[in-house]
C-alpha positions as CSV (number, residue, x, y, z in Angstrom):
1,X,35.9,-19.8,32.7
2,X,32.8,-19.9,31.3
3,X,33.7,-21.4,28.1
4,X,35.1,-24.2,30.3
5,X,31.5,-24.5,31.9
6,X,29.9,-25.2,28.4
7,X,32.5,-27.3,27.0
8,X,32.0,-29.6,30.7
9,X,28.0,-29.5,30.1
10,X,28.4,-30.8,26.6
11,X,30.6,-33.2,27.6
12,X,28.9,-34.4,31.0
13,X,26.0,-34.3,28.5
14,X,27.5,-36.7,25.9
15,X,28.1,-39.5,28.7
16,X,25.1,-39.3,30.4
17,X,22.7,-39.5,27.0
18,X,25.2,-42.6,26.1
19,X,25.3,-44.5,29.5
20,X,21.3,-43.5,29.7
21,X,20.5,-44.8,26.4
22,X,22.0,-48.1,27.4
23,X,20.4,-48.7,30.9
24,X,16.9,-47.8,29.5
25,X,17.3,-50.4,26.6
26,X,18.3,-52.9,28.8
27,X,16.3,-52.5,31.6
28,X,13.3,-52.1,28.7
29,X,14.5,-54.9,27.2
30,X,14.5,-57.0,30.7
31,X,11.1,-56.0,31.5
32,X,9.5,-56.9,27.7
33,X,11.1,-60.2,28.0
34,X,9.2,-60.3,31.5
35,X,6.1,-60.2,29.9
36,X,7.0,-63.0,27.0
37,X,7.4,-60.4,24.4
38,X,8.8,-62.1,21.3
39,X,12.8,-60.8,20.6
40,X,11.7,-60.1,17.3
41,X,9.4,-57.6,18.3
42,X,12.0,-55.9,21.1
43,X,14.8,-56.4,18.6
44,X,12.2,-54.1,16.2
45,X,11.5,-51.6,19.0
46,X,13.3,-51.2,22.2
47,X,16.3,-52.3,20.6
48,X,16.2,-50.7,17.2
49,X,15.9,-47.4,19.0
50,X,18.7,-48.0,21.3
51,X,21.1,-46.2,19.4
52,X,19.0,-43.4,18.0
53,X,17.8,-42.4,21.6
54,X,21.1,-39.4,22.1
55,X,19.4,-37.9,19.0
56,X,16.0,-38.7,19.7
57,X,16.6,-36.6,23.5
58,X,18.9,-33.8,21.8
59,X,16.5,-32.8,19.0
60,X,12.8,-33.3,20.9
61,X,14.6,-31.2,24.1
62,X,16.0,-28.8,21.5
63,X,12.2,-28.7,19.8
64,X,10.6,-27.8,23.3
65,X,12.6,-25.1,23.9
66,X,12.2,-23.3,20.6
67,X,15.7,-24.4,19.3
68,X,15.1,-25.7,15.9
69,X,18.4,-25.3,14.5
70,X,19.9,-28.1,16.5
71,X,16.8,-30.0,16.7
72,X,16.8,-30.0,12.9
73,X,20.8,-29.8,12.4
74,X,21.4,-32.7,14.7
75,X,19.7,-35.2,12.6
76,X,21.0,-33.8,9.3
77,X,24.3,-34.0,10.8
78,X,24.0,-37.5,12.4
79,X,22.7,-39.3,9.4
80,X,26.0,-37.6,7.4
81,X,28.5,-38.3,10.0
82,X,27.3,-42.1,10.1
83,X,27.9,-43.1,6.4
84,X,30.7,-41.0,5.6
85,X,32.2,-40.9,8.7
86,X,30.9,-44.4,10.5
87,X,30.8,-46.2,6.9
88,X,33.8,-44.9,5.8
89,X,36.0,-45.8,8.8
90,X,34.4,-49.3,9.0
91,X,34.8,-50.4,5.7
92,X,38.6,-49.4,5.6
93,X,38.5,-51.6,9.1
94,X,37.6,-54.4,6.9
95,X,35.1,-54.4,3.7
96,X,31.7,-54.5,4.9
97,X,29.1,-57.1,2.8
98,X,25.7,-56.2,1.8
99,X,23.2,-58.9,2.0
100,X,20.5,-59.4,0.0
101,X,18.0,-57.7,2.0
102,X,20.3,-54.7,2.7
103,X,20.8,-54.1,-1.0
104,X,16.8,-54.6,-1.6
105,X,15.0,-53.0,1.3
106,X,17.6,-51.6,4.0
107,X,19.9,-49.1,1.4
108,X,17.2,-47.8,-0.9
109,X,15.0,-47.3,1.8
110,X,17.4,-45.1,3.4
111,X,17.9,-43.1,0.5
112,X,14.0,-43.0,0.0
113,X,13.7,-41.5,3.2
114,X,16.6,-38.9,2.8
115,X,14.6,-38.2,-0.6
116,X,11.1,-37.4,1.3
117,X,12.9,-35.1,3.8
118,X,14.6,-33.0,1.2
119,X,11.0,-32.8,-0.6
120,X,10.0,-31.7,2.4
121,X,12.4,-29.0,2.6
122,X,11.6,-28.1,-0.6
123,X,11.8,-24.2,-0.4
124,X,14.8,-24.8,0.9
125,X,16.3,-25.3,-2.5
126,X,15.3,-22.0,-3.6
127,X,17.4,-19.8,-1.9
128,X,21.1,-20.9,-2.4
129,X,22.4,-17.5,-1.1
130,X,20.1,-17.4,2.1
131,X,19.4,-14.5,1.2
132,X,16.1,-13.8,2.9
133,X,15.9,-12.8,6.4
134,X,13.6,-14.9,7.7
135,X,13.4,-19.3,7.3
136,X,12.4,-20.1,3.9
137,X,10.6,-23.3,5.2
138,X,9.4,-25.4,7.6
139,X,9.2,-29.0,9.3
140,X,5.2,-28.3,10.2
141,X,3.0,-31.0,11.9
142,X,1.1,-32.5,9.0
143,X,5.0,-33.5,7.3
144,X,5.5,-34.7,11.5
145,X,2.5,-37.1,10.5
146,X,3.1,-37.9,7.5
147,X,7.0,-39.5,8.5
148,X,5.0,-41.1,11.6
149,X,2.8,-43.0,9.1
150,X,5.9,-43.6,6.8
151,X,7.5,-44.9,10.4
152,X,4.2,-47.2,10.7
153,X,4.5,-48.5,7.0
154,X,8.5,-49.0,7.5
155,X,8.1,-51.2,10.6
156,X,4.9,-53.2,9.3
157,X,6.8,-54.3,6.0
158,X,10.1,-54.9,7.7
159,X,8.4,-57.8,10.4
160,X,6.8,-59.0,7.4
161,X,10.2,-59.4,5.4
162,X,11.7,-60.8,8.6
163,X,9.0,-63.2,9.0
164,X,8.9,-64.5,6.1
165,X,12.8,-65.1,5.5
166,X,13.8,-65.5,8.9
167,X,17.3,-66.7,8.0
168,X,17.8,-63.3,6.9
169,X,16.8,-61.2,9.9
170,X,18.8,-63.4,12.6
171,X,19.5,-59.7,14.0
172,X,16.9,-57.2,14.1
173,X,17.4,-54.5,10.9
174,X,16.8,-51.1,11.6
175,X,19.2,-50.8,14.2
176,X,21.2,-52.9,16.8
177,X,21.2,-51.1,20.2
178,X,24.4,-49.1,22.4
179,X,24.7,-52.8,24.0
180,X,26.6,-56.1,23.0
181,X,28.4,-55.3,19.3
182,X,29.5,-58.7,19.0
183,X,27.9,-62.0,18.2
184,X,29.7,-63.7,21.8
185,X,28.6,-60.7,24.0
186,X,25.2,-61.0,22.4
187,X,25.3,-64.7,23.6
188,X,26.3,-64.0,26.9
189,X,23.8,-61.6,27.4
190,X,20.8,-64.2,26.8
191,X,22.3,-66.8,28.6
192,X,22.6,-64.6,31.5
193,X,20.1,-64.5,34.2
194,X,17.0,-62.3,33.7
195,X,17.0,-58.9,35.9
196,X,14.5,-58.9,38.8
197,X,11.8,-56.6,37.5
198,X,12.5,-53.8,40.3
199,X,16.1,-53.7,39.1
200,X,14.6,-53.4,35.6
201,X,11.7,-50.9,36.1
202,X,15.1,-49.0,38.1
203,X,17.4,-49.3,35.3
204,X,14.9,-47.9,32.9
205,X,14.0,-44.9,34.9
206,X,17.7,-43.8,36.2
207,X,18.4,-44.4,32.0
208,X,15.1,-41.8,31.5
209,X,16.3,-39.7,33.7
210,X,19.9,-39.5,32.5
211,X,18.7,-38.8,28.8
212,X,16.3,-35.8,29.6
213,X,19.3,-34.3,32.0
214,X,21.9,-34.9,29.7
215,X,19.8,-33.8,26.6
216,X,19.3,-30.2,28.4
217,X,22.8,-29.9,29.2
218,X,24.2,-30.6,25.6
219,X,21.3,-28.4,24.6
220,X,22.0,-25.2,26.5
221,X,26.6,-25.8,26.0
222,X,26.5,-26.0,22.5
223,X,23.6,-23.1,21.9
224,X,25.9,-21.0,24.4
225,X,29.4,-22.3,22.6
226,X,27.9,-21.6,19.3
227,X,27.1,-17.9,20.8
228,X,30.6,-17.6,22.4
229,X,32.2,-18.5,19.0
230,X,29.7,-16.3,17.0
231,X,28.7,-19.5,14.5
232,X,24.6,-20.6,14.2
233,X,23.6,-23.2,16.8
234,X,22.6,-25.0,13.3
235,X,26.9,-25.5,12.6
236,X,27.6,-26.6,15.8
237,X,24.8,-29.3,15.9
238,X,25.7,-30.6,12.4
239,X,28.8,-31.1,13.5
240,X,30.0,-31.4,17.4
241,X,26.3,-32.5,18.5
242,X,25.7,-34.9,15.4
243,X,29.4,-36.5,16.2
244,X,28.4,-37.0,19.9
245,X,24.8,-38.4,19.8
246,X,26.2,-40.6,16.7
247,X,28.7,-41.8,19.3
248,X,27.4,-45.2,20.2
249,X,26.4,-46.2,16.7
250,X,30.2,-45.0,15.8
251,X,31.4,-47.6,18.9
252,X,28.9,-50.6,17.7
253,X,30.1,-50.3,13.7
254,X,33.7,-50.1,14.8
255,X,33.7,-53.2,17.4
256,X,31.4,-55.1,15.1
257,X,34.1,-54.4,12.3
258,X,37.2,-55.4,14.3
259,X,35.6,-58.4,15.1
260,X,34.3,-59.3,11.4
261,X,30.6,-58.4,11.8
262,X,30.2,-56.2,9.3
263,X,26.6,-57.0,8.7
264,X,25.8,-55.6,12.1
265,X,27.8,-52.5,11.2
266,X,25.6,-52.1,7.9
267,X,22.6,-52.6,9.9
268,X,23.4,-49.8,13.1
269,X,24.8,-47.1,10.3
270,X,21.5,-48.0,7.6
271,X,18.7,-48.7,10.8
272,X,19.6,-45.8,12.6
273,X,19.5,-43.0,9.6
274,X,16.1,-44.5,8.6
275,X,14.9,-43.9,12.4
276,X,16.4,-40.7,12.9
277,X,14.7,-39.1,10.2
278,X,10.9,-41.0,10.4
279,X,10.5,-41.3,14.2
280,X,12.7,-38.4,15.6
281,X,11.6,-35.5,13.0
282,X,8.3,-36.9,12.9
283,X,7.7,-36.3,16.8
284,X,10.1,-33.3,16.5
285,X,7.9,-31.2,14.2
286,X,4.5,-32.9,15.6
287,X,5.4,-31.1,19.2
288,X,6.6,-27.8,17.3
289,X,6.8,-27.0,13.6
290,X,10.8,-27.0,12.6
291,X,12.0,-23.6,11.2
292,X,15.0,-24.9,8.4
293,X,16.5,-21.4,9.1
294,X,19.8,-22.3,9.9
295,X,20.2,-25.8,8.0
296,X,21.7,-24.8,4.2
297,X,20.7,-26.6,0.8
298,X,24.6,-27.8,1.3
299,X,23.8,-29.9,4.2
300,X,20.5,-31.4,2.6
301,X,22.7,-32.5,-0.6
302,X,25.7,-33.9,1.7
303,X,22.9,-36.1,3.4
304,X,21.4,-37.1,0.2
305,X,24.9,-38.1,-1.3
306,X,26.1,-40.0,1.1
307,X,23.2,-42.5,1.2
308,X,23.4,-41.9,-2.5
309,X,26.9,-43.0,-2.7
310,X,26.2,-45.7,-0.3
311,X,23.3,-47.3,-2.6
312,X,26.0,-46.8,-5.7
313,X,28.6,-49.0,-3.6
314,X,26.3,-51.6,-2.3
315,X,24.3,-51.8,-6.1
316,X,26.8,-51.0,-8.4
317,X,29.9,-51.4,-6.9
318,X,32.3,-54.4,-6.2
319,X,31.1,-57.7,-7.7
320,X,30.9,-59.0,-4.5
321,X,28.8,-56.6,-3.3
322,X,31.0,-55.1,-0.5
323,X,31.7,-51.6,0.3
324,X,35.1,-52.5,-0.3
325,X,38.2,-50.2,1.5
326,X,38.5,-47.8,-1.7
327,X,34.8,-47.3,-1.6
328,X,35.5,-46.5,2.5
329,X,38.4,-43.8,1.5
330,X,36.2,-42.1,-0.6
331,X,33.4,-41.9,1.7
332,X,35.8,-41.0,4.3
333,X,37.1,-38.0,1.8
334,X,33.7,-37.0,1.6
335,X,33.4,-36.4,5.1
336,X,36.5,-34.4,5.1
337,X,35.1,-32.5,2.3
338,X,32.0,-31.8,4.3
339,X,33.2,-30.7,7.5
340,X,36.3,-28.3,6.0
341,X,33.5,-26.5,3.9
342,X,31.3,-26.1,7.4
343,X,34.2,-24.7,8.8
344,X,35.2,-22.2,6.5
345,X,31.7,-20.9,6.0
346,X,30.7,-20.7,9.5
């Protein structure tokens, strides 16, 4: 009975941290537009963080309470889950194209910032065998600041790029929001008439409200399903948590695929690792310092080669410069690879 109780949090969780994330970006959204904000500056704000917010709510809850594992494990997990598993499944969907700016900025950027938090880890890498009792590093406040001022750099250069080759950035980069996932919805929506500003200011609060609720309930069912099955909290959030909270990206890629948007699948899977790591680990570790206790060296160097791999495709890969649907299997097979080995050693 009570494993049934944690199971329904984590799952009454999941919905209300998806359906939340997507009234507060709209009704954020509404109310920016309100007050003539350009789109290019809500499409590089409210809406790039549309899709991140399940993490962003899961790991800064998880960082209050002292639960570092799945504040830390959660993002680890997300960014692997959505190139092997995101990536992988889109581009067998139909070959995904790398533009020009993808291949120059977007992709290496993402690997640069898998780099600088596997730096950060460093100590990390010292202990294959975990054999000490105690963390052998940690997330503190000044790496927090120092991803926040990466975060400030990242979004300063990328309005500048979008500025200055507007044909482009038609779509905002970094990440494109739990909302339309197709070029007609996205028409629809702007041709549809704007919100009343209480129905906005509403929408954004109930959304608020729905993350921090269903943030806490994910939260306290997985720590108690991880005690229940005697793994870390650190497996489950690399694995069940990451999956959930990487939901609405994993919807956006796939619906953008089917419809044969794959640049708007590159940019939600690429945007949204960048963010999760500089904005959400930055705040994370700035409110408490992030123990790496539970999160292995093995779940550092899955993250780090599956942008890796990503950057190979895109680079190096099919004259074309697609991640074609051989470069998807394999990515695929690496998630497989990933999760049996979390299995067996938790």
């Amino acid at each position: 009975m009570e494993t049934a109780k944690l199971i329904l949090s984590v799952l009454v969780g999941f919905a209300l941290i998806i359906k939340g994330a997507d009234w507060l970006t709209d009704g954020a959204s509404s109310i920016a537009r309100r007050f003539n904000i350009s789109s290019l500056v809500i499409g590089l704000t409210v809406v790039a963080f549309g899709t991140s917010t399940p993490e962003f709510v899961v790991s800064t809850i998880s960082a209050i309470e002292g639960n570092t594992d799945i504040a830390i494990g959660n993002i680890v997990g997300s960014n692997i889950f959505n190139i092997f598993a995101i990536m992988g499944i889109v581009a067998i969907i139909a070959p995904v194209r790398c533009s020009k700016d993808n291949i120059r900025y977007d992709i290496p950027f993402c690997l640069l910032t898998s780099i600088i938090l596997c730096v950060m880890a460093g100590d990390q890498w010292l202990d294959f065998n975990q054999s000490t009792p105690t963390p052998v590093n940690t997330l503190s406040r000044t790496d927090g600041i120092v991803l926040l001022c990466i975060t400030i750099i990242f979004f300063t250069y990328t309005i500048a790029i979008a500025r200055r080759n507007p044909e482009n950035r038609s779509q905002p980069q970094p990440d494109l929001s739990v909302q339309p996932a197709t070029a007609d919805a996205q028409a629809a929506t702007a041709a549809s008439p704007e919100k009343p500003v209480w129905k906005a200011i509403l929408l954004f609060l109930v959304g608020l409200a729905m993350l921090v609720i269903g943030g806490s309930w994910i939260t306290d069912g997985a720590s108690g399903i991880a005690s229940m099955l005697g793994v870390s909290d650190a497996v489950i959030a690399l694995t069940i948590v990451a999956a959930g909270t990487s939901f609405p990206e994993l919807v956006t890629s796939v619906v953008a695929a089917r419809k044969g948007d794959t640049d708007m699948a590159m940019g939600n899977v690429v945007g949204s690792n960048i963010l999760n790591i500089l904005i959400i680990l930055g705040v994370c570790s700035c409110i408490s310092p992030l123990q790496l206790g539970g999160i292995k060296p093995i779940d550092l160097i899955a993250m780090l080669v599956s942008a890796a791999m990503l950057w190979i495709f895109s680079r190096f890969g099919h004259r074309t410069r697609y991640v074609t649907r051989t470069e998807g299997v394999l990515l695929v097979i690496g998630a497989i690879a990933y999760y049996a080995q979390a299995v067996i050693n938790s």
